[in-house]
Structures are given as C-alpha cells and as structure tokens.
C-alpha positions as CSV (number, residue, x, y, z in Angstrom):
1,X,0.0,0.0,0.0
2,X,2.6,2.7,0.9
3,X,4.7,1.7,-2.3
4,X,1.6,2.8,-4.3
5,X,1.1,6.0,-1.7
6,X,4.6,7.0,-3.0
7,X,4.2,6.7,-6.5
8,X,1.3,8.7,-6.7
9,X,3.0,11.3,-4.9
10,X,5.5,10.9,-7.1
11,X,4.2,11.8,-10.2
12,X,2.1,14.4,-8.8
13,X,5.1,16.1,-7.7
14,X,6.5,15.5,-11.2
15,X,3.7,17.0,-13.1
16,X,3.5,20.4,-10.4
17,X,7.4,20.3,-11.2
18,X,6.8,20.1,-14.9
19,X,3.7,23.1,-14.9
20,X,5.8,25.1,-12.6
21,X,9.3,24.4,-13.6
22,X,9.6,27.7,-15.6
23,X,8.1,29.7,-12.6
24,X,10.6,28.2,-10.3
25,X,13.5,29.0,-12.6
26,X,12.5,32.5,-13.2
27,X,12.2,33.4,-9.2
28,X,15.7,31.5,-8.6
29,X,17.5,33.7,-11.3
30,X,15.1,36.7,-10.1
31,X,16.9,35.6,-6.1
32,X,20.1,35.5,-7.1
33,X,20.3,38.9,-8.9
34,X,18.4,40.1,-6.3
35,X,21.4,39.0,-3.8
36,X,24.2,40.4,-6.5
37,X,22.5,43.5,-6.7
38,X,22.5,43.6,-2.4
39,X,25.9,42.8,-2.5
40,X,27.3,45.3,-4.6
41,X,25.1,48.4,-2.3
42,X,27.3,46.4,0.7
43,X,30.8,46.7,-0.7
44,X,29.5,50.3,-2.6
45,X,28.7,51.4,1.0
46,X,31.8,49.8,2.8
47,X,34.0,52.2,4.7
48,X,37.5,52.2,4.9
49,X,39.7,51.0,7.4
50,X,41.8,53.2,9.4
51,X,45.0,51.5,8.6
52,X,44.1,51.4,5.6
53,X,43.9,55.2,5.2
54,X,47.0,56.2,5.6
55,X,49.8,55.4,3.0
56,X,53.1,55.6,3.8
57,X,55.0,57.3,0.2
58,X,57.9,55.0,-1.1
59,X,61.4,55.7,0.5
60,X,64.1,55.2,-2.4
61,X,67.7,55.4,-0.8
62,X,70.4,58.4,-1.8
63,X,72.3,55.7,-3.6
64,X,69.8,54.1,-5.8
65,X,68.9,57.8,-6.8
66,X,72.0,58.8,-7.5
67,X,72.9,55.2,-9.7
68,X,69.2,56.2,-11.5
69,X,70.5,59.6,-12.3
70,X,73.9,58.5,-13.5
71,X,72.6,56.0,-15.6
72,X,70.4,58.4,-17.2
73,X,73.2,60.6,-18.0
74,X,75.4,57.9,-19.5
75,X,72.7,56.3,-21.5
76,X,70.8,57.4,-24.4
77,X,68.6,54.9,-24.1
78,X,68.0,54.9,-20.9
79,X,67.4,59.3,-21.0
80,X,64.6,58.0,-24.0
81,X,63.0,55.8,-21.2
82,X,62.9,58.3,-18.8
83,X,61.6,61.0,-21.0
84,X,58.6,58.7,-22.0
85,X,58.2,57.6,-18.3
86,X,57.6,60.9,-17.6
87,X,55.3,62.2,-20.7
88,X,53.2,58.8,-20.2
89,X,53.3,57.4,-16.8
90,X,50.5,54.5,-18.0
C-alpha cells in the first residue's frame, strides 16, 4: 500500500514540477540577482579601514637615486625611457 502512496505522490510532484518548472526558474534567477544586486550596495557602501587610510609614500635610498640619475646621463637609451616615463606614466 505505501509503495503505491509513494508513486502517486510521485508523479504528482512531477507533473506540479513540470507546470511550474519555468516559474521556479524564473524566481531562482530573479533571487540570485536580487542578492548580487544587495551585494554590490554592501561593498558600494563599505568604509575604509583606518589602517588602511594612511599610505606611507615610497622611501628610495640616496644611492639608488644617485645610480638612477647617472645611468640616465650615461645612456641614451636609458634618458629615452625616462623621457617617456615621464610624458606617459601609463
């Protein structure tokens, strides 16, 4: 008897599954771009940390400086690289 009590039950869910299916589909996709859409507001709205505020500029030793700037006046390659660094720093 209960074998019979599930099959039934079976294919009734089979045939709501079938008559819903696109309905079911449509609110999943309609859930999850509801949830991207929440997502981005969170991170749009996220404030910054305070260590992460302050950045600390780049210290560049006296000695490195001073082998950049010979190099550039020894090499005319090196002045050409230089001079587009500078005109185009992207």
């Amino acid at each position: 008897m209960k074998k019979i009590e599930y099959k039934s039950f079976l294919i009734q869910a089979k045939k709501f599954i079938i008559n819903h299916g696109l309905i079911f589909s449509g609110l999943v996709v309609l859930i999850c771009y509801v949830y991207l859409i929440l997502q981005v507001l969170v991170y749009k709205n996220a404030s910054v940390a305070k260590t992460e505020e302050s950045t600390k500029a780049v210290r560049i030793d006296k000695s490195t400086v001073d082998k950049l700037n010979s190099l550039q006046d020894n090499s005319v390659q090196v002045q050409a690289i230089f001079n587009e660094a500078r005109n185009n720093p992207f």
